[in-house]
C-alpha positions as CSV (number, residue, x, y, z in Angstrom):
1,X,-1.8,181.9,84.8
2,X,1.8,176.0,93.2
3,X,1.9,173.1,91.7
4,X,4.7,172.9,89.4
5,X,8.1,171.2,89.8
6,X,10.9,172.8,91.4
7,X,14.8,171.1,90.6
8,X,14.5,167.4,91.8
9,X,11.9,167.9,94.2
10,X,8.6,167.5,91.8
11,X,5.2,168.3,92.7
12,X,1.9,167.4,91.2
13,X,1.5,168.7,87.8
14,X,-1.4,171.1,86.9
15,X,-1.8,169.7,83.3
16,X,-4.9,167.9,82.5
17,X,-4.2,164.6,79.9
18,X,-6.5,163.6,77.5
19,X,-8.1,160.2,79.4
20,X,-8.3,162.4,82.3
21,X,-9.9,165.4,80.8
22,X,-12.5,162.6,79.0
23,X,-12.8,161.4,82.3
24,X,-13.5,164.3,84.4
25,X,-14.8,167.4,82.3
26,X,-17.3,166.1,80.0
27,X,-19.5,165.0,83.6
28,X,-18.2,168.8,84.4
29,X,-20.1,170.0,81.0
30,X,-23.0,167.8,81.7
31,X,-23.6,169.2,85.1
32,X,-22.6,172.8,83.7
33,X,-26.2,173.3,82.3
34,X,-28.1,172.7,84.8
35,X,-29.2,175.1,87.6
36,X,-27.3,174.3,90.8
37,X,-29.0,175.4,94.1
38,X,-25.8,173.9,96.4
39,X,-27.9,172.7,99.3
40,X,-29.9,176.4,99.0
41,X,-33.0,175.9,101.3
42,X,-36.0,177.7,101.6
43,X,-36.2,180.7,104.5
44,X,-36.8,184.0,105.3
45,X,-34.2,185.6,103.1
46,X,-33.9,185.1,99.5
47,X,-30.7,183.2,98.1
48,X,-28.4,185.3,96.3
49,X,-28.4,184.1,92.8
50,X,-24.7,183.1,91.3
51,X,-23.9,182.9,87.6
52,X,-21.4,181.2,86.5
53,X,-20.4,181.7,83.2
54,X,-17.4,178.6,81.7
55,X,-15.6,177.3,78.7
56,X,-16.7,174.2,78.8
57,X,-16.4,173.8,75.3
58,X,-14.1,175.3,73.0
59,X,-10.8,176.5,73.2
60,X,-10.8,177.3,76.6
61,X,-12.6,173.5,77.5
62,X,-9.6,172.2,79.2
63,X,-9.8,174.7,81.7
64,X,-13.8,175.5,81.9
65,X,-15.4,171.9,84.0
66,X,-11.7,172.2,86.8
67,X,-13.2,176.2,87.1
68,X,-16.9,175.2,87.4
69,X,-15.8,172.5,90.2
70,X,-13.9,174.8,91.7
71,X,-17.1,177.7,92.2
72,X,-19.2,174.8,93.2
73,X,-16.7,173.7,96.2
74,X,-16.9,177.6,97.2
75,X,-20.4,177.7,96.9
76,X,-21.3,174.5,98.8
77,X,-18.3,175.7,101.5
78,X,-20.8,178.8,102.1
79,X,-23.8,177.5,102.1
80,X,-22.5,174.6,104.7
81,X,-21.9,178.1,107.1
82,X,-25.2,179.2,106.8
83,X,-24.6,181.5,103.4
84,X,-23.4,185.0,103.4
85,X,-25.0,187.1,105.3
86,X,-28.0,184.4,106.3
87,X,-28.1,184.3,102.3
88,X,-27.8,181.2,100.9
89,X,-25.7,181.1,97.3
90,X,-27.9,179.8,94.5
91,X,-26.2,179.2,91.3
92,X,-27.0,178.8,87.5
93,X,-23.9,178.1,85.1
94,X,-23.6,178.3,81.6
95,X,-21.5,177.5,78.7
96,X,-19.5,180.2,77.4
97,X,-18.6,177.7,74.4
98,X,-15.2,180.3,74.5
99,X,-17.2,182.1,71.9
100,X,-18.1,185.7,72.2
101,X,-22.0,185.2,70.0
102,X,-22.8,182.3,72.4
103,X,-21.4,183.9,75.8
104,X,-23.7,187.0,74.7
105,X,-27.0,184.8,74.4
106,X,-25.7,182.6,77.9
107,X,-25.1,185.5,80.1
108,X,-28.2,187.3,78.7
109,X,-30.1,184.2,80.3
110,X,-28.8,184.2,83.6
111,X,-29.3,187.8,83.4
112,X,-32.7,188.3,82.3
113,X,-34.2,184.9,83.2
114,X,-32.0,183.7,86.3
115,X,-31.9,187.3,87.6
116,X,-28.0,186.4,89.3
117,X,-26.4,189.4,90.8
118,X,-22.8,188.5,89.9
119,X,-21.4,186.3,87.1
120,X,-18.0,184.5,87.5
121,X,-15.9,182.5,86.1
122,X,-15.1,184.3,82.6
123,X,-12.1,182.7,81.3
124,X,-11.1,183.9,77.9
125,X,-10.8,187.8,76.9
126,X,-13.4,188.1,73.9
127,X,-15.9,186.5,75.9
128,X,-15.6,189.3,78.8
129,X,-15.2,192.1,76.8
130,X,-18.4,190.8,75.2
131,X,-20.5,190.4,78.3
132,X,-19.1,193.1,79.7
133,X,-21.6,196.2,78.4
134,X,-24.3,193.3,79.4
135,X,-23.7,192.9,82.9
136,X,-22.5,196.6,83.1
137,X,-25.7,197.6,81.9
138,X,-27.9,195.5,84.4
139,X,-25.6,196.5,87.3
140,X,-24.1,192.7,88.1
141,X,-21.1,192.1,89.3
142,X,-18.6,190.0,87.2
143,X,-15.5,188.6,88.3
144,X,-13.0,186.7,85.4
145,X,-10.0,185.4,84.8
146,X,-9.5,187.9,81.8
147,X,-5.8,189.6,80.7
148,X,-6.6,191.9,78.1
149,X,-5.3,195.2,78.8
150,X,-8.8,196.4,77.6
151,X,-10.9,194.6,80.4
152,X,-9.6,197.7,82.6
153,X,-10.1,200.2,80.1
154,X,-13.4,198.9,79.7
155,X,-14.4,199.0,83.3
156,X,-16.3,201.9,83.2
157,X,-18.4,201.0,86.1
158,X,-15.8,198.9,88.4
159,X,-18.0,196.4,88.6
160,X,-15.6,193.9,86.5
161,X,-12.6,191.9,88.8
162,X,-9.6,190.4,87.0
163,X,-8.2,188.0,89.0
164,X,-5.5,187.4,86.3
165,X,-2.5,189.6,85.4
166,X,-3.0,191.6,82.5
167,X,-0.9,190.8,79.2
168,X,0.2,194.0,79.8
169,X,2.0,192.5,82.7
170,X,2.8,189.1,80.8
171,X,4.2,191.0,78.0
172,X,6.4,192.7,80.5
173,X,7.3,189.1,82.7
174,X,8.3,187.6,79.3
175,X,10.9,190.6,78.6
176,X,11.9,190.5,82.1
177,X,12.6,186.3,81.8
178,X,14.6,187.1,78.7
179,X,16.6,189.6,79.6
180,X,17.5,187.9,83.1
181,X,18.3,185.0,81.0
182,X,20.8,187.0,78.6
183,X,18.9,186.8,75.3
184,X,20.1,189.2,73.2
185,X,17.7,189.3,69.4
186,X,14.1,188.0,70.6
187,X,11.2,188.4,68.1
188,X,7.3,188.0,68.7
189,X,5.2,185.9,67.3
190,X,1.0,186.5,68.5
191,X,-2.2,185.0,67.6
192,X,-4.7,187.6,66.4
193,X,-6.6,188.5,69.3
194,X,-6.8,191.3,71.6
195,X,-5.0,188.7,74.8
196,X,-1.9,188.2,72.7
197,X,-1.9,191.7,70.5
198,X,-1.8,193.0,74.0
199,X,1.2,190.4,75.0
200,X,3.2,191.5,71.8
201,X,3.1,194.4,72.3
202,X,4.0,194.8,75.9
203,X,7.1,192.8,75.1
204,X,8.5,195.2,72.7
205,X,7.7,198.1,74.7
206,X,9.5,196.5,77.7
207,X,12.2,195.3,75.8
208,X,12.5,198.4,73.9
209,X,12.2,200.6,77.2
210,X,15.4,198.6,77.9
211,X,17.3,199.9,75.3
212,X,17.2,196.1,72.8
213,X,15.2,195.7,69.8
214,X,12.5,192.9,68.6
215,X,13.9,191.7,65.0
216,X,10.6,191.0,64.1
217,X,7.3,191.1,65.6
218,X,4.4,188.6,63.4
219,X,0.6,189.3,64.1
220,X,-0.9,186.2,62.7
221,X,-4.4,185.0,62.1
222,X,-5.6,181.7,63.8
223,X,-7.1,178.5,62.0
224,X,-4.3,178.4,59.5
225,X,-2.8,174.5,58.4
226,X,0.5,176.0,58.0
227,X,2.7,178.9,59.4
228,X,5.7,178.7,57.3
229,X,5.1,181.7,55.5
230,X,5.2,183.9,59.1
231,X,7.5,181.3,60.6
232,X,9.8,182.1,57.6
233,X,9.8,185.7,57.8
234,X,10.6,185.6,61.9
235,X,13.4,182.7,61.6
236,X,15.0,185.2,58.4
237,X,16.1,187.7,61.6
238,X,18.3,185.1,63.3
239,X,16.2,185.6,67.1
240,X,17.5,183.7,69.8
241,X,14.2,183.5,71.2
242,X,10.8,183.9,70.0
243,X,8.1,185.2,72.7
244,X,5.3,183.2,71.0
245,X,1.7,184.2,72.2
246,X,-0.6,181.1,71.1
247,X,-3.0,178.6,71.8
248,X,-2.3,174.7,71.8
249,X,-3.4,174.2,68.2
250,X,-1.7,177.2,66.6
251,X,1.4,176.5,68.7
252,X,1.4,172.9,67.9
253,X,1.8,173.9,64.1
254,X,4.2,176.3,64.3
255,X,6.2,174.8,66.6
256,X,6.4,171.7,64.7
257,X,7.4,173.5,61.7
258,X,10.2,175.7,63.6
259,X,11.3,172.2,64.6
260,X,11.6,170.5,60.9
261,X,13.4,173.7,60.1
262,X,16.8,172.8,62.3
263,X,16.8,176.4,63.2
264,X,18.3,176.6,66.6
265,X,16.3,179.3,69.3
266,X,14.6,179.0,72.0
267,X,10.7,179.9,72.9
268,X,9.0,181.4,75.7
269,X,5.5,181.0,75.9
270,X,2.2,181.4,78.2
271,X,1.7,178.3,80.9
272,X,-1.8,177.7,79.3
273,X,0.0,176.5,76.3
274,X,3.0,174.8,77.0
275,X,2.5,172.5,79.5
276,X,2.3,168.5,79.3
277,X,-0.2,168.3,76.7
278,X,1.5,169.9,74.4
279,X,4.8,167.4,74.9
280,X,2.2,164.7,74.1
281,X,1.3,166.3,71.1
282,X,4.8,167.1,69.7
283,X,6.9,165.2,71.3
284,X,9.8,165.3,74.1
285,X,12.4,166.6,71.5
286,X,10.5,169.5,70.2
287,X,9.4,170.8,73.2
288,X,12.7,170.5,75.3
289,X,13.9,174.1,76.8
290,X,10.9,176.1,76.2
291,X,10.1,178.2,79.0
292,X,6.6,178.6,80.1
293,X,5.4,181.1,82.1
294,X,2.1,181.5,84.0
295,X,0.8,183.0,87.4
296,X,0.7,180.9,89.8
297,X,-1.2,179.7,92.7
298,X,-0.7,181.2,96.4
299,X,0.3,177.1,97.5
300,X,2.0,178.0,100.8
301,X,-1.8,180.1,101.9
302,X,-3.4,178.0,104.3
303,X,-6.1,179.5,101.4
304,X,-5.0,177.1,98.9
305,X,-4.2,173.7,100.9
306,X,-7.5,173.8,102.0
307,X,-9.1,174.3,98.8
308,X,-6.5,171.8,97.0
309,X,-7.6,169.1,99.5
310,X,-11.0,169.4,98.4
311,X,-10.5,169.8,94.9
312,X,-8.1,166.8,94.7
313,X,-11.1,164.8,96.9
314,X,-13.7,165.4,94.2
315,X,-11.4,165.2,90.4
316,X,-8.9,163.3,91.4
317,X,-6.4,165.8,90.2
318,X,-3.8,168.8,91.1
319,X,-5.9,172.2,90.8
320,X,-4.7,174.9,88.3
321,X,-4.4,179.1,89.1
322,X,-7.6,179.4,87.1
323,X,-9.0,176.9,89.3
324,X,-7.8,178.5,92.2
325,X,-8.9,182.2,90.9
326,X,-12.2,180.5,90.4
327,X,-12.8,179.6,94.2
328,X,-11.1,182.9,95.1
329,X,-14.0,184.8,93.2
330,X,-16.9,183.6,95.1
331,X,-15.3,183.4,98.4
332,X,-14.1,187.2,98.3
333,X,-17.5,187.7,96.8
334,X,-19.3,186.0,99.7
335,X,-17.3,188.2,102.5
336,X,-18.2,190.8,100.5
337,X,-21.6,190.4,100.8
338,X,-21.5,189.4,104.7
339,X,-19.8,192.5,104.9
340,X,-22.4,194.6,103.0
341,X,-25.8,193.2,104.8
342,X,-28.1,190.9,103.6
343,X,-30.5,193.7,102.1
344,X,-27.0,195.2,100.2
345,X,-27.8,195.8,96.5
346,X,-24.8,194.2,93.9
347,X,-23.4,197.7,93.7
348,X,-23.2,197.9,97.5
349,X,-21.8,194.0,97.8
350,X,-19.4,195.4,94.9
351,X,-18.1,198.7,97.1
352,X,-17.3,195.7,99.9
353,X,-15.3,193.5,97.2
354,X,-11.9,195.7,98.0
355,X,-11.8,196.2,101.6
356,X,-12.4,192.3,102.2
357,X,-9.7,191.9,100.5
358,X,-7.4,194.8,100.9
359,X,-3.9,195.0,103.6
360,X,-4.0,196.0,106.8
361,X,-6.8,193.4,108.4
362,X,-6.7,190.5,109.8
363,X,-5.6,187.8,107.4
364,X,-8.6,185.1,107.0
365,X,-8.3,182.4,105.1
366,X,-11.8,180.8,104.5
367,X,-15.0,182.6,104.5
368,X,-16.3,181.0,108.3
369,X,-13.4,182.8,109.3
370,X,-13.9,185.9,108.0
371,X,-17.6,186.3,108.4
372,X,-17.0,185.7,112.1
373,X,-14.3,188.4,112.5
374,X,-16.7,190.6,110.6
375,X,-19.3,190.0,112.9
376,X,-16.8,191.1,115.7
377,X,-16.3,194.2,114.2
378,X,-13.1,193.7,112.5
379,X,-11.7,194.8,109.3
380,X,-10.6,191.5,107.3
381,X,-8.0,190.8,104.5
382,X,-9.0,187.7,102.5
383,X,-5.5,186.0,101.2
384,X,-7.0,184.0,98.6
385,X,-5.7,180.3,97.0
386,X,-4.5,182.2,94.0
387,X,-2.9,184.9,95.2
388,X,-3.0,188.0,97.9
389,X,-6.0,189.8,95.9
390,X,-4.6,193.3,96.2
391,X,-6.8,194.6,93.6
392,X,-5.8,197.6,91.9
393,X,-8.0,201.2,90.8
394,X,-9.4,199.3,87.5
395,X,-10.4,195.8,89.5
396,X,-6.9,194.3,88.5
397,X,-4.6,191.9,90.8
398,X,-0.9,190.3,89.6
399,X,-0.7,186.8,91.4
400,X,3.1,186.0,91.2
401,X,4.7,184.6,87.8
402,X,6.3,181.1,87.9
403,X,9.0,180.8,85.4
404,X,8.8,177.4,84.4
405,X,11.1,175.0,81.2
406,X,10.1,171.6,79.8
407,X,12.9,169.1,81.2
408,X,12.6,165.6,79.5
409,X,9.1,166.8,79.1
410,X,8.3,167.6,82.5
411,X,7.1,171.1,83.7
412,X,10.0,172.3,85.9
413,X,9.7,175.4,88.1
414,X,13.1,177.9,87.7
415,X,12.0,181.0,89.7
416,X,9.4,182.8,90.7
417,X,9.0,186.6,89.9
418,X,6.5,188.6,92.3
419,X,3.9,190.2,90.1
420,X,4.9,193.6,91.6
421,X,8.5,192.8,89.8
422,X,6.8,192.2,86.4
């Protein structure tokens, strides 16, 4: 996955502390079971029926309640404009639990139970290659924040939207940091799932395609108390820099052992991992100089100020991209649907998803303003809070990269790299 810090002049960070995450997403997770009809009323045509599909729990439960908020300030922003179409948005969420079993049995429900037409949300890989075949199957549209190269392969029906880059595309924006940043020996280090696998290796290949070599690349498996054995066999090649594709726990570990070592390199790694939190669980000195890189919200759309506005108004907080990739998917969804009719089937609101979005319209910014240039006639191009949405043959888009290093453990923006570069 702009609110980050650039030099001296600091924005609001996107992290989420602890007292604030107690604070904010466990009334999130309350709300998240329950069936939300956002000011739906009763007319002549039926509501169009929204899943929404979260971590709230789990890994992924930092990030799952600020993405459910964010779907419910999109729904309640099209409903307040009369709904999509004349269709009002209902919507059902669910837990995800970032669990593949339990993401099978929740999206099952609001398949088969809630009858939605669309589920969004989807944050972690397993849990959308999961659902995938599910919501393929029923013909629903499902839009997810998702970077395993597989969740194109697997879109055998284009019916799946990625609204974050591939690890494909990370694995290449992490060789592309090092190498502008004159490393010389990096090695990989990946948790065992098919997001990082994928990150791995797409680094090598990059870097290899380059014409340098990875010392050492580690695959290894998650839930572990200790790392020293892989740690060992990585920091035996002498790397300058270890592209380290983790989660918070693993990461924690491992970085805390690299750290008692006294082995001097430096680590790049994905923005979901090291951000603040993770200086508040190691420490200032540990952390210092890792780069973290993560897309990035569109902040200078008029998109995302007004969606930050109301974010900020309702947690009290900075929004993140996954927050902003959230709104993005039912707003594009919405124009969509305005643009396929109100009797449009999903597959016919999913042929619309693309030209809503695509170059060459008019640029809109909220979805009052492009319904009402598509009832003038006029071809629209939705610039979303998260990025552009130029969405690709397989459903894919590449929001730009910030390149980001812990400063006196502070989140401090370095560059930014177009997704096109990466």
């Amino acid at each position: 996955m702009r609110t980050a810090q650039k030099g001296t002049n600091m924005k609001p960070s996107t992290t989420l502390n602890r007292r604030q995450f107690v604070a904010t997403s466990v009334a999130m997770g309350t709300l998240a079971m329950l069936p939300w009809a956002a000011r739906a009323q009763s007319g002549a045509l039926a509501p169009f029926r929204l899943g929404a599909l979260n971590s709230i729990t789990g890994v992924g439960g930092p990030y799952g309640g600020a993405m459910l908020q964010s779907i419910r300030i999109a729904v309640d922003e099209v409903n307040e404009a009369g709904g999509a179409a004349g269709r009002k948005l209902a919507l059902y969420a669910e837990d995800d639990q970032t669990k593949p079993d339990a993401a099978v049995l929740a999206v099952k429900k609001l398949i088969e139970i809630n009858k939605v037409e669309a589920v969004v949300g989807i944050w972690p890989s397993a849990v959308g290659l999961a659902v995938m075949p599910i919501t393929n199957n029923a013909g629903v549209i499902m839009m997810n924040t998702c970077g395993a190269p597989e969740m194109q392969t697997e879109n055998k029906r284009g019916l799946a939207w990625m609204f974050q880059a591939s690890n494909a595309v990370f694995g290449k924006a992490f060789a592309e940091t090092a190498r502008r940043r004159g490393f010389k020996r990096p090695a990989v280090m990946a948790f065992n799932n098919s997001t990082f696998v994928g990150l791995a290796n797409y680094f090598r290949e990059t870097w290899e395609a380059g014409g340098g070599k990875v010392s050492e690349l580690i695959i290894y498996e998650p839930n572990q108390t200790t790392y020293r054995t892989e740690l060992s066999r990585v920091l035996a090649t002498k790397p300058d820099v270890i592209a380290l594709g983790s989660y918070r726990p693993d990461a924690t570990i491992l970085l805390k052992e690299w750290y008692q070592s006294g082995q001097d390199c430096k680590f790049i790694m994905p923005g979901w991992t090291a951000n603040e939190d993770l200086v508040k669980a190691l420490g200032k000195d540990a952390t210092e100089g890792i780069i973290s890189i993560s897309n990035v919200a569109a902040y200078d759309h008029p998109t995302y100020k007004s969606f930050a506005e109301r974010f900020r108004a309702k947690t009290r907080r900075e929004p993140d991209i996954f927050s902003a990739q959230s709104y993005d998917m039912v707003i594009a969804l919405a124009l969509a649907i305005e643009a396929a009719g109100a009797n449009a089937t999903p597959l016919e609101v999913n042929e619309r998803i693309k030209p809503v979005t695509g170059q060459g319209g008019q640029k809109v910014s909220s979805f009052a303003q492009g319904r009402d240039a598509l009832k003038a006639g006029q071809d629209i191009d939705y610039d979303g809070a998260s990025s552009g949405l130029q969405f690709g043959a397989k459903g894919e888009t590449v929001p730009d990269f910030g390149v980001f290093e812990i400063n006196q453990g502070k989140l401090v923006l370095k560059e930014t790299l177009p997704g096109s570069l990466a």
